[in-house]
TIBA-36779 format. One record per atom (N, C-alpha, C): residue in one letter; y negated, z negated, x. Coordinates in steps of 0.2 Angstrom, whole numbers, plus 5000, padded with zeros to 4 digits. Layout:
TIBA-36779
AYZX/...
END
This chain:
TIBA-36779
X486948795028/X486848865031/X487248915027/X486848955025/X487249015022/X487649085025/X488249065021/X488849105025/X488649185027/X488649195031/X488549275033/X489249305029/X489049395024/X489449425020/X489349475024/X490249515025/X490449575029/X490049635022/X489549665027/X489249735022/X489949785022/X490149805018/X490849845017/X490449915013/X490849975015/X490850035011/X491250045010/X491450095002/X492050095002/X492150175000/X492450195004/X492550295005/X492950314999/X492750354995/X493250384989/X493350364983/X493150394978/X493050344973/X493250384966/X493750394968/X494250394963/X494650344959/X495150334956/X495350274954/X495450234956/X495850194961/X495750164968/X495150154969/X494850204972/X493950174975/X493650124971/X493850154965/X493050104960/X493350054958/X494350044957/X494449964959/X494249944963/X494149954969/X494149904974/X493649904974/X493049944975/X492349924973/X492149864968/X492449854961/X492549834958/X492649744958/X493249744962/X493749684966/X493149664970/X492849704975/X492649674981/X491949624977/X491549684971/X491049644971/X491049584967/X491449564962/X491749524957/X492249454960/X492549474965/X493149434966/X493249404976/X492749444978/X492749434987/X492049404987/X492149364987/X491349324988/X491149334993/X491149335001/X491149345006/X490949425009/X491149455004/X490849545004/X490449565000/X490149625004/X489249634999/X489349725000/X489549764995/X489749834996/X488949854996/X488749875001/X487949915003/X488149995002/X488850045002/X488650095002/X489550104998/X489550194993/X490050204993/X489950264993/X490450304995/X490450384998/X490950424996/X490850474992/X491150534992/X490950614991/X491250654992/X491150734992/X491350754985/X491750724979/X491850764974/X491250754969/X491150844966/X490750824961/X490650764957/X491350784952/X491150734949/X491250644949/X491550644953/X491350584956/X490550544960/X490250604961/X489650594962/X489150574956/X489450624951/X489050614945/X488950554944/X489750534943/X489850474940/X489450414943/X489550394950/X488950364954/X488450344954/X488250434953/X487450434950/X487150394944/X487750404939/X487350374932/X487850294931/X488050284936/X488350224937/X487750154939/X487750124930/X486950064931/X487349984936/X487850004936/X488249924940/X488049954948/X488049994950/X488050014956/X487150034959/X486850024954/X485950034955/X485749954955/X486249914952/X486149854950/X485949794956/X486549824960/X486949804964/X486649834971/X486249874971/X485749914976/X486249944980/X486749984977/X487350014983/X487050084982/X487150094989/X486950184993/X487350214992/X487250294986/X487850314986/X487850414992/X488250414995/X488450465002/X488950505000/X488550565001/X488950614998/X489150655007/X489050605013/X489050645019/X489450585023/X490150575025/X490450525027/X490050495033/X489650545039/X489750545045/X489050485044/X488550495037/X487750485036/X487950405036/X488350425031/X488650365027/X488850285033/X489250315039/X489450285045/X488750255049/X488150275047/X487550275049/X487150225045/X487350175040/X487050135036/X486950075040/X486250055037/X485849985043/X486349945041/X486749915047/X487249855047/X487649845043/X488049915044/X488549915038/X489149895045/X489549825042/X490149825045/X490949865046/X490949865038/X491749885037/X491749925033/X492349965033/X492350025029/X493050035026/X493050025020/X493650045015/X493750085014/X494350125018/X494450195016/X495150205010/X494850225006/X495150244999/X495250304997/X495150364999/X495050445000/X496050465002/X495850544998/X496650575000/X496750575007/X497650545007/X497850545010/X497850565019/X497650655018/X497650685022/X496950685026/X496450635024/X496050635028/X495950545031/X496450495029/X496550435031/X496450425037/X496850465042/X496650485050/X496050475053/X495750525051/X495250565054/X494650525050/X494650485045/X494050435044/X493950365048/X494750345046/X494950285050/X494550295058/X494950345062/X494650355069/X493750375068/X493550375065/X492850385064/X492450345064/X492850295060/X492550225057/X492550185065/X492950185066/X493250135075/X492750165079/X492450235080/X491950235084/X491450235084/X491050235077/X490450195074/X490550105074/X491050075078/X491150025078/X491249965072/X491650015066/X491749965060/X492349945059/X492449875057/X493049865055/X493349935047/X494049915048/X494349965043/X494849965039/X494949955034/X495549965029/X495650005025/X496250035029/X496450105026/X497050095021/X497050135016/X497350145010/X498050165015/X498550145013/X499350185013/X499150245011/X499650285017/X499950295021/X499450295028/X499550285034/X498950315039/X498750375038/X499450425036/X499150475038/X499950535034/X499850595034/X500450625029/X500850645038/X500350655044/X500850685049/X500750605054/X501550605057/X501650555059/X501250535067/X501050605070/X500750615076/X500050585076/X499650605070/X499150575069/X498950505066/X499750495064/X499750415060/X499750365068/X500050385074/X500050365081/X499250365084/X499050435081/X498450415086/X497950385084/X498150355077/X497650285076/X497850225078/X498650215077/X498950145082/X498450155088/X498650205090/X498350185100/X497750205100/X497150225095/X496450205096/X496450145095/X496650115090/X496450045088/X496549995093/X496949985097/X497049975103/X496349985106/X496150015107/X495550025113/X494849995110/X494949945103/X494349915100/X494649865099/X494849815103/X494949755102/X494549705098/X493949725098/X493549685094/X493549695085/X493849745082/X493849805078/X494449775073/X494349745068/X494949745063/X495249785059/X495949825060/X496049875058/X496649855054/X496749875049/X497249855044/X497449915039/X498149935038/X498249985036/X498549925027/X498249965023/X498549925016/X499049915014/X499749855013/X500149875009/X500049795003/X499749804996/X499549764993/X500149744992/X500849744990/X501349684989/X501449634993/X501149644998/X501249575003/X500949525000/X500349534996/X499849484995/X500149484988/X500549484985/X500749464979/X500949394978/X500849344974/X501049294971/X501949284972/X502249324970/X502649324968/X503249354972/X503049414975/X503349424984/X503149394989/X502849344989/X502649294994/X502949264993/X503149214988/X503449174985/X504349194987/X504549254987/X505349284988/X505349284996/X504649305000/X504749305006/X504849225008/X504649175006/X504549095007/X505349065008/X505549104999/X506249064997/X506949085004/X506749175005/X506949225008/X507049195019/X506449195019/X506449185026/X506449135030/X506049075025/X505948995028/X506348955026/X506548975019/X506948925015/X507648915017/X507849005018/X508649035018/X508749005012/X508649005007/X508849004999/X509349055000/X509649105001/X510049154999/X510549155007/X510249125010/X510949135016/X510549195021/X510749225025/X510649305028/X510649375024/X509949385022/X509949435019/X510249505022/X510549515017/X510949595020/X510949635015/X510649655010/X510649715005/X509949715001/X509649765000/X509049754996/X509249814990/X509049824985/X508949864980/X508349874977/X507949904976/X507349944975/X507249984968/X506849964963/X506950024958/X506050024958/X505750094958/X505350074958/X504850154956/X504350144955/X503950234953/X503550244955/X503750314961/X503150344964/X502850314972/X502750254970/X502550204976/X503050204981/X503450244986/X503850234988/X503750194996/X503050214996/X502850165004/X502850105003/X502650074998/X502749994997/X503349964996/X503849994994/X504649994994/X504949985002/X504750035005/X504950035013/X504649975017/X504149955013/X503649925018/X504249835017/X504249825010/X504549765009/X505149765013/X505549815012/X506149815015/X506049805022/X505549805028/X505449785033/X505249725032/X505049695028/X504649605029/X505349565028/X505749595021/X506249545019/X506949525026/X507049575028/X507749575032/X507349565040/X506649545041/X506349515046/X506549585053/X506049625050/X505849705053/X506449705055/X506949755051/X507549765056/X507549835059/X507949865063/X507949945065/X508249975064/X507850025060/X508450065057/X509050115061/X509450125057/X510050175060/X510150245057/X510150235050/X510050285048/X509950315041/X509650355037/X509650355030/X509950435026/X509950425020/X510050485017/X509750505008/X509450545005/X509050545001/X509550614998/X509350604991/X509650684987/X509050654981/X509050704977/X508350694970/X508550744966/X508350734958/X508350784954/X507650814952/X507550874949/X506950874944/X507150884937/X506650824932/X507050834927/X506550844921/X505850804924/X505350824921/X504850854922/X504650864927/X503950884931/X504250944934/X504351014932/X504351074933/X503951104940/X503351064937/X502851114943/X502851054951/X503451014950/X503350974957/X503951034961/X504251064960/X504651114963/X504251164968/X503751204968/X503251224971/X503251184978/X502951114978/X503051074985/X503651054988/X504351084986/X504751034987/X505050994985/X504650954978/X504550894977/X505050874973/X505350824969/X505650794965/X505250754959/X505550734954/X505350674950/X505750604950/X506550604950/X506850554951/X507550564959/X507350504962/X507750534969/X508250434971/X508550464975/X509150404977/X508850404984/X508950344988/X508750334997/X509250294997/X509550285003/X509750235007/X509650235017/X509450165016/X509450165022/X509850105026/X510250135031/X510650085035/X510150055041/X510449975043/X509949965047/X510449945053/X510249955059/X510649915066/X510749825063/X511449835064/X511649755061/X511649755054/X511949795051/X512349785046/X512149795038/X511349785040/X510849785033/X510849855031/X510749855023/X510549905019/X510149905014/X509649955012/X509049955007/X509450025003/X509150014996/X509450064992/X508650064987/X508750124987/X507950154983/X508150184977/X507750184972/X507950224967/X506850234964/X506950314966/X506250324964/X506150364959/X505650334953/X505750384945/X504950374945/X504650454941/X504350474940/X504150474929/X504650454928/X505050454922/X505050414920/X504950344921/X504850294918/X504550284912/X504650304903/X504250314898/X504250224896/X504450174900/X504250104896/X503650064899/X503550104905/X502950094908/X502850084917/X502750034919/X502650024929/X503249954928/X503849994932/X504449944934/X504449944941/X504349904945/X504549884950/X505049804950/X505649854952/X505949784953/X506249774962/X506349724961/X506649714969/X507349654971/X508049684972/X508349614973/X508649624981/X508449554982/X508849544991/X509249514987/X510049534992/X510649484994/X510549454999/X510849404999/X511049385004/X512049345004/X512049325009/X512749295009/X512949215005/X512249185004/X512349144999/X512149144991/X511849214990/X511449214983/X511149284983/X510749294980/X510149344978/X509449314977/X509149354976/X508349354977/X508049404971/X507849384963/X507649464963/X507049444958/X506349504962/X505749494959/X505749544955/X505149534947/X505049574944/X505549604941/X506249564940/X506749604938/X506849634928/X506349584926/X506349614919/X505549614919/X505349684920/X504249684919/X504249674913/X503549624913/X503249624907/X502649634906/X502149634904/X501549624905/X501149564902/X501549524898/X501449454896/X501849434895/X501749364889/X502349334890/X502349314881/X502249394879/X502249404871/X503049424870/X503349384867/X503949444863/X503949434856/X504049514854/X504149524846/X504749534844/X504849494838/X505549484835/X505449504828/X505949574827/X506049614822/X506449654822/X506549684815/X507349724813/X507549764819/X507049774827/X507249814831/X507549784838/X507649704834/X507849664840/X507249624843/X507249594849/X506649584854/X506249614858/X505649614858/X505549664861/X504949644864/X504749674871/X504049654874/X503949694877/X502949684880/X502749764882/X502749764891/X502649794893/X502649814902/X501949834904/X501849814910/X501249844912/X501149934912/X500649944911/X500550034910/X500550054917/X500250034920/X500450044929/X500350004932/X500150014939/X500449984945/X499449924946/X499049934945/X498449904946/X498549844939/X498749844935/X498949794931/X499549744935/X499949764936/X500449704940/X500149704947/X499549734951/X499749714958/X498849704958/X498349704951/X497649674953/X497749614957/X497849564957/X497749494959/X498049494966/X498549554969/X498749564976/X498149584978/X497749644977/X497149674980/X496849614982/X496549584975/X495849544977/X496049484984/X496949474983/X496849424991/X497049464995/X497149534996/X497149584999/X496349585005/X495949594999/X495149605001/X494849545003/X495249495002/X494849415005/X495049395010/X495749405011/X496149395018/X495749435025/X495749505023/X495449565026/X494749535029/X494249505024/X493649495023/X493649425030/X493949385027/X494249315034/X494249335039/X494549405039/X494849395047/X493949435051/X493949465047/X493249495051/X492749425052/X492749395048/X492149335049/X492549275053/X492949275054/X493449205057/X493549225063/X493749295065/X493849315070/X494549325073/X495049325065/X495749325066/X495949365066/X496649385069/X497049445067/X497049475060/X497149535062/X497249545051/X497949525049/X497949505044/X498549485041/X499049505043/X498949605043/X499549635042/X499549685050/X500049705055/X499949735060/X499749805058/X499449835062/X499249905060/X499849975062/X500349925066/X500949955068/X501249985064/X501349935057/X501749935051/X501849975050/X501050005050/X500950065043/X501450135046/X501250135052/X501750195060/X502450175055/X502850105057/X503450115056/X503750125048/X503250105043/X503550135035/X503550195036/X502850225038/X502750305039/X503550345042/X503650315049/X504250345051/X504950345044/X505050295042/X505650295039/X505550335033/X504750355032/X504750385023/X504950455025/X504950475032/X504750555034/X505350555034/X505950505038/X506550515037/X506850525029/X506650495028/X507150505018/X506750575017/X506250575017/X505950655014/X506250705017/X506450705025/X506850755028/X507450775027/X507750705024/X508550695021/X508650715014/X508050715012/X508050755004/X507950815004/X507750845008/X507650925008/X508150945011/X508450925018/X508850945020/X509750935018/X509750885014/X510450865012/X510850815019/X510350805024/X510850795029/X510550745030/X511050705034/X510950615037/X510650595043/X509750585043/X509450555047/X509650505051/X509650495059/X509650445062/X509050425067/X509450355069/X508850345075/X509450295080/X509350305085/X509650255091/X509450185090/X509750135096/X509750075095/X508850045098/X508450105100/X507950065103/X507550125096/X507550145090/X507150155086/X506750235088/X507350255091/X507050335091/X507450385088/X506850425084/X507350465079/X507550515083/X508750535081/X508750565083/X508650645082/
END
């Protein structure tokens, strides 16, 4: 008997989209991408004269709502900016599709809430907010040593170096210390390259710390400025040892030895080190809809990174130290 494929769309097809488009068709055997959807020009264009997407009989929707109206489309990957993650997501759940949304839920935390509590109200509805490190080989592997094994004793300190990505920093630091609650945090930043991020507010390299109830601490360090390529590293302490992934990147396992010493190259960004997470990202995702399991990851998460990222951003602007009580309410 032949397995029945979850029909998936995938919303936004900018870099991101047309990975995962990509991934889905190549690498998710169990998903069959029937349509994908965007409003930018030239993202359209591209669509248009895209022969792997005619190949593959995919509908391209330049109308989201049209798009949510495709014959037996199940699920919908939404991959589109930010600020419209919300308002697709809730869209998607009342045309009754399953949903995976791209990190963050949402840039305002009110509306990043009123997807947790719709989701709720679709119990049958798989709704998964993305954070690709979890399906990582290699963070798997740290949370195994980390959590099951106790290789390290009681993890109590985390360090984070990492660019740009600053949700999937936040997110880890809640898997490895086994969800702790926070207490308080504090962020400063400079600008040293990027001139025109000034205008938003913004920085290009900044410090975070966040304390948590019961003794633990995560320390961030986020650069914009990384000229040797995508470094994320990650070390837990703990009180018998340490934990640390990715701590020297590389992008192979080439070194070259000459007058300049040894040297090896690093991946250029972040979908070279974290392709192989997506694709069991999108397989995982794809099981739970046809199995009828929970998603992998709660959809709550994505609410409580969000919380913690608005504190460090509010601590960067303001110079002043974020808190929150013993039951997780910011003061």
């Amino acid at each position: 008997m032949e397995q029945k494929r979850v029909k998936i769309a995938v919303v936004g097809l900018g870099r991101m989209g047309k990975r995962h488009v990509h991934t889905l068709l190549y690498r998710v055997p169990f998903a069959q991408v029937v349509a994908v959807c965007t409003n930018m020009p030239h993202e359209i264009e591209w669509a248009q004269q895209n022969e792997e997407y005619k190949d593959f009989g995919i509908t391209l929707y330049e109308d989201y709502d049209k798009m949510l109206g495709h014959s037996d489309l199940d699920a919908v990957w939404v991959s589109t900016s930010t600020d419209v993650h919300a308002s697709q997501t809730l869209a998607a759940m009342k045309h009754g599709k399953h949903v995976l949304c791209e990190k963050p839920l949402s840039t305002d935390l009110d509306e990043a809430q009123k997807v947790v509590d719709a989701a709720k109200g679709y119990p049958d509805l798989k709704v998964m907010a993305g954070f690709s490190r979890r399906f990582d080989d290699s963070y798997r592997d740290a949370a195994k040593k980390i959590l099951e094994d106790r290789t390290i004793g009681k993890p109590f300190l985390e360090r984070r170096i990492f660019v740009d990505c600053a949700i999937h920093d936040i997110d880890l630091t809640l898997w490895y210390p086994e969800d702790p609650s926070p207490k308080s945090c504090w962020a400063t930043g400079t600008l040293q390259h990027h001139p025109e991020l000034e205008m938003s507010k913004d920085v290009d390299n900044a410090v975070g710390v966040v304390e948590f109830w019961g003794g633990k601490i995560a320390y961030f360090l986020c650069s914009r400025t990384q000229a040797h390529g995508h470094d994320v590293c990650t070390e837990v302490t703990g009180t018998e040892g340490k934990v640390a992934i990715n701590g020297l990147p590389r992008d192979n396992n080439v070194v070259v030895c000459d007058k300049r010493g040894m040297t090896h190259e690093v991946q250029p960004e972040y979908w070279q080190r974290f392709e192989h997470a997506f694709a069991t990202e999108a397989n995982e995702f794809i099981t739970a809809i046809l199995k009828h399991k929970p998603v992998p990851l709660p959809l709550e998460l994505g609410q409580k990174v969000m919380q913690i990222a608005r504190a460090l951003q509010d601590a960067l602007w303001t110079g002043e130290v974020s808190r929150w009580d013993e039951h997780g309410v910011r003061l």
